[in-house]
Structures are given as C-alpha cells and as structure tokens.
C-alpha positions in Angstrom: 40.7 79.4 9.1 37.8 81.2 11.3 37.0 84.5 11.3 34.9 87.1 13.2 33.7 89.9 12.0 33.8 93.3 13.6 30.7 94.6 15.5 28.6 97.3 13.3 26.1 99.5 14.9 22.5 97.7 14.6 20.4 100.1 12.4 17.8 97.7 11.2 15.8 96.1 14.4 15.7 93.1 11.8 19.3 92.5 11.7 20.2 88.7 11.8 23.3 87.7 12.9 25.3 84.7 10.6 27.7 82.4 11.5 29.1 80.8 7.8 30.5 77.1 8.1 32.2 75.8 5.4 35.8 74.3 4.5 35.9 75.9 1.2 36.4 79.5 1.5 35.1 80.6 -2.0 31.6 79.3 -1.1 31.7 81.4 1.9 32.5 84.5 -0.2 29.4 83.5 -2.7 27.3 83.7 0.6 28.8 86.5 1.5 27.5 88.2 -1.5 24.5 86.5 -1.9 23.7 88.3 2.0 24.8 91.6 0.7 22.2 94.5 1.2 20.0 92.6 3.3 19.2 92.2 7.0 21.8 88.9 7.3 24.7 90.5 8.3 27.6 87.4 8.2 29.8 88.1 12.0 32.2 85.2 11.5 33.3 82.3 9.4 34.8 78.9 10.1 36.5 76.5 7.7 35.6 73.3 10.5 33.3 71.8 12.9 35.7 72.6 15.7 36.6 76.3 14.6 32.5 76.8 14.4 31.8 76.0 17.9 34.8 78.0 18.6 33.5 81.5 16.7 30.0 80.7 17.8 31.4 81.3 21.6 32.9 84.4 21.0 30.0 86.2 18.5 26.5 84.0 19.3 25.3 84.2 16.0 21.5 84.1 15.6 21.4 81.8 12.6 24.2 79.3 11.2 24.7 78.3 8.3 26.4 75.0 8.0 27.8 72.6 5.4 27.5 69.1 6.1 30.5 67.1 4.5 33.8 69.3 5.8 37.3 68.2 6.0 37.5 69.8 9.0 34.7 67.0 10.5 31.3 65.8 10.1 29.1 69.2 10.1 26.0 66.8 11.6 28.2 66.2 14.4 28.6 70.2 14.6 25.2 70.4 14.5 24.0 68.5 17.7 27.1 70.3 19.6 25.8 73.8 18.7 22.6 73.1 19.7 23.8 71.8 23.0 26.2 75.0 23.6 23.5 77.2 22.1 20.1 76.1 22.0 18.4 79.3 20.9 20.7 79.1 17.7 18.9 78.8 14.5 20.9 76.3 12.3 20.4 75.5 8.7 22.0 72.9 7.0 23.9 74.0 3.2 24.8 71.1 1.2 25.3 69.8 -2.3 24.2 66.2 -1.1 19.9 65.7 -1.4 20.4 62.8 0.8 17.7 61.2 3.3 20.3 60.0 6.0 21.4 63.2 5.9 18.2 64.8 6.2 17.1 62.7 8.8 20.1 63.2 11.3 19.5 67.2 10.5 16.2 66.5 11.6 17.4 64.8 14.9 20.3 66.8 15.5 17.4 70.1 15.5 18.5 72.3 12.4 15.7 74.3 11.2 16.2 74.1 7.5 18.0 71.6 4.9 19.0 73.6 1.7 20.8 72.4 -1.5 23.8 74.6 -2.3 22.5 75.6 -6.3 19.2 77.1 -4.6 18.9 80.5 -6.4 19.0 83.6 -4.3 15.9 84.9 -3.4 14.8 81.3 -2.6 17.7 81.2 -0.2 16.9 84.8 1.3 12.8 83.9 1.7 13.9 80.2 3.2 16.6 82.3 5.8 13.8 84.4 6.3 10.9 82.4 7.2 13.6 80.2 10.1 14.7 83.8 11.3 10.8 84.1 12.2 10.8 80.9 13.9 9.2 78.7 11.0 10.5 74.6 10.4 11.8 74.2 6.9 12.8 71.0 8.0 10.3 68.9 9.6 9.7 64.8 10.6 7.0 65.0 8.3 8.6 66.1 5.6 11.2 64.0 6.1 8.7 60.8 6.3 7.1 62.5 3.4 10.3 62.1 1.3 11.0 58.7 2.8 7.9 57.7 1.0 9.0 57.9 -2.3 9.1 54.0 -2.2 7.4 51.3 -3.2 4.0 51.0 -2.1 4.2 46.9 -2.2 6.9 47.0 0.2 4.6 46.8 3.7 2.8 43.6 1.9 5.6 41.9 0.8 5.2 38.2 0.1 8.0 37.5 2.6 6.3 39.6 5.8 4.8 37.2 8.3 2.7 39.7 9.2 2.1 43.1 7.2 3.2 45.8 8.8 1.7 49.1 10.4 1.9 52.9 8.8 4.3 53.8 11.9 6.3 50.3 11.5 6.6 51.4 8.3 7.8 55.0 9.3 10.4 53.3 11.7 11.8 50.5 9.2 12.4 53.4 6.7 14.0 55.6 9.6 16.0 52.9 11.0 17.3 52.3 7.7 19.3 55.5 7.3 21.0 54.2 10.0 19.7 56.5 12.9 19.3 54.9 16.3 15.9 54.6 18.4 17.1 57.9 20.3 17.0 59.3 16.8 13.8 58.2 15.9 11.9 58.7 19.2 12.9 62.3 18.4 11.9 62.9 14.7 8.8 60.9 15.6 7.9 62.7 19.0 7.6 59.0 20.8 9.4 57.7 23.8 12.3 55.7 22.8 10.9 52.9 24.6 8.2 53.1 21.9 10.3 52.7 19.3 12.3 49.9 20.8 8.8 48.3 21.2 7.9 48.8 16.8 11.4 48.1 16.2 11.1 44.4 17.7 7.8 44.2 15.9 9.3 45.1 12.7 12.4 42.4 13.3 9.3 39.6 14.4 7.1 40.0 11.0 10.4 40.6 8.6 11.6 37.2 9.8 15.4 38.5 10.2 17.7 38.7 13.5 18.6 41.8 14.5 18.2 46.2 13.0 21.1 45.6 11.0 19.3 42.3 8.8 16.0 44.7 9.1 17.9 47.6 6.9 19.2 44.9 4.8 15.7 43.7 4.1 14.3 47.4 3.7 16.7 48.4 1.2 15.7 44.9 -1.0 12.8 45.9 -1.1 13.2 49.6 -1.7 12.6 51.7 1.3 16.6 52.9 0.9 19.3 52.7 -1.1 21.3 49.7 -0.5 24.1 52.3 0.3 22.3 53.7 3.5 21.0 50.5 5.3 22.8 49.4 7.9 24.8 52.4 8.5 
C-alpha cells in the first residue's frame, strides 16, 4: 500500500527527500531505521511500480530508492517511467539480485546507483550520500568493467572468421543481457546507428544469423550465463 509522509519543517539545508519502493513492507521499515538521525528523511512509500509513480507525483522526492524484482511489476520498468515523469530524480536501484542484465538495464534506464540489499549501513549512508551530490555509482564503465570478468580467449575463438574488436567485444557482451541497440547506444554514448553497424559486424565474423544466435554463441563461450543470452 503507498504512503506519504507528512511535511516536517526543513531544519537541515541538507535534507534529502526519499521515496522507498518495495513490495515487502518490513524491508521498508529496516530502511526506515537504517535513515534514522540523518539528513534522508523517507516522505512516502510504495509497495509497486504503479503506486511509486503515483506517490512520486504527489511528494517529488529527491532520491528513490527502488527494488528491482516487485510483485507489484518490474521495478526497471519503474525506473525508465520515473525518469521520464521526473528527470531531476535521483534513483538507486536496492536489490538482493548481483545480476549484469540487471545492472545494465539500470544503467540504460538512468539510475544513479545499483546496491545489494545486505550492504551494511554506513556503506549505504556514504553510497546515498555521494548520488545526493551528484556522483555515478553506477556507470557504463563499470558496468563493461564487470562484464569482463570473462574469458579472455573468447574474442579469438577458433570459430571467429575474423577476431573481433575491444568495442565488438563491449557490444556482444551487452547485447547478450538482452538489451536492445537503443540500450546500448546509450550505456556506450554512440548513435544507435553505430551499434547497429558493430552489431552486423559481430553477426558477420561469429558466422551465425541473427542477435539472438549471436547471444547464443557469447554465452558458449562465456561472455554470459547461458540464462541471460537471448533475453
């Protein structure tokens, strides 16, 4: 069920206003607490995507704090709808799930941070803190960074007709978390055009038909789990 809070007077010229988003209201509550006696001061709660959007219109938080996987909807989804309604609106995703599809359509969707749920508290108040001063937690290169965590033979393959560049590389491993060349061309800063262009490279030197068979091919040979190519 959402909730807004009541308006306090603003002592601290610090104060940040929080929007919690969450289906399960006891993790709300630890929040709650975990913000206690600091400058975060939480101004509503939703249980769903749709009663977020709903609370962020009536109390325009400065910073959101939103879970990914809800009952309620897809809290990525939520994500790219805030920042459409409220652009200024610092979002940070809260999840249990260290997942690089997930990190990557954070990253394209425009949320500033992409935090585990078990972080301890004063990791969680200095990583609020630094977005509430404008800083990326989340950034394409970290998220290329963690994408890298692969095997190093993969871009020589013995199958490749032709080895492939450090960006081809960067897409193949993009376009297999299953984001689209929208996606990509954002994460990347590159015209979509320019990532249709790599992307038919990639599909000419892997030897395979189509994005889908290129996924396929990138979680053979490591560059994501099998479960996350061709999503």
């Amino acid at each position: 069920m959402s909730e807004t809070r009541p308006a306090e007077s603003q002592e601290n010229a610090q104060e940040v206003t929080v929007l919690l988003v969450d289906d399960h209201a006891i993790w709300r509550g630890g929040v709650c607490s975990m913000l206690e006696d600091t400058e975060f001061r939480v101004v509503g709660e939703a249980g769903s995507g749709r009663e977020a959007l709903e609370v962020a219109r009536q109390v325009h938080p400065q910073l959101v704090l939103l879970d990914i996987r809800m009952a309620g909807g897809d809290g990525l989804d939520t994500l790219q709808a805030l920042k459409r309604e409220h652009p200024q609106t610092i979002v940070v995703m809260l999840t249990t799930y260290d997942n690089p599809t997930y990190m990557a359509r954070a990253v394209a969707g425009g949320a500033a941070g992409y935090l585990l749920k078990g972080i301890e508290r004063e990791e969680f108040l200095s990583a609020l803190r630094r977005v509430a001063h404008g800083e990326m937690l989340l950034s394409a290169h970290d998220l290329i960074r963690s994408l890298r965590g692969i095997s190093d033979q993969a871009a020589s393959a013995s199958d490749l007709i032709e080895p492939l560049t450090e960006r081809e590389q960067e897409v193949l491993r993009l376009l297999a978390t299953g984001l689209s060349n929208r996606d990509i061309a954002a994460i990347l800063f590159v015209a979509e055009s320019t990532v249709k262009s790599h992307v038919e490279h990639i599909i000419g030197k892997l030897g395979v038909s189509d994005r889908v068979q290129a996924a396929v091919w990138a979680a053979r040979q490591g560059l994501a789990a099998p479960s996350e190519a061709a999503q």
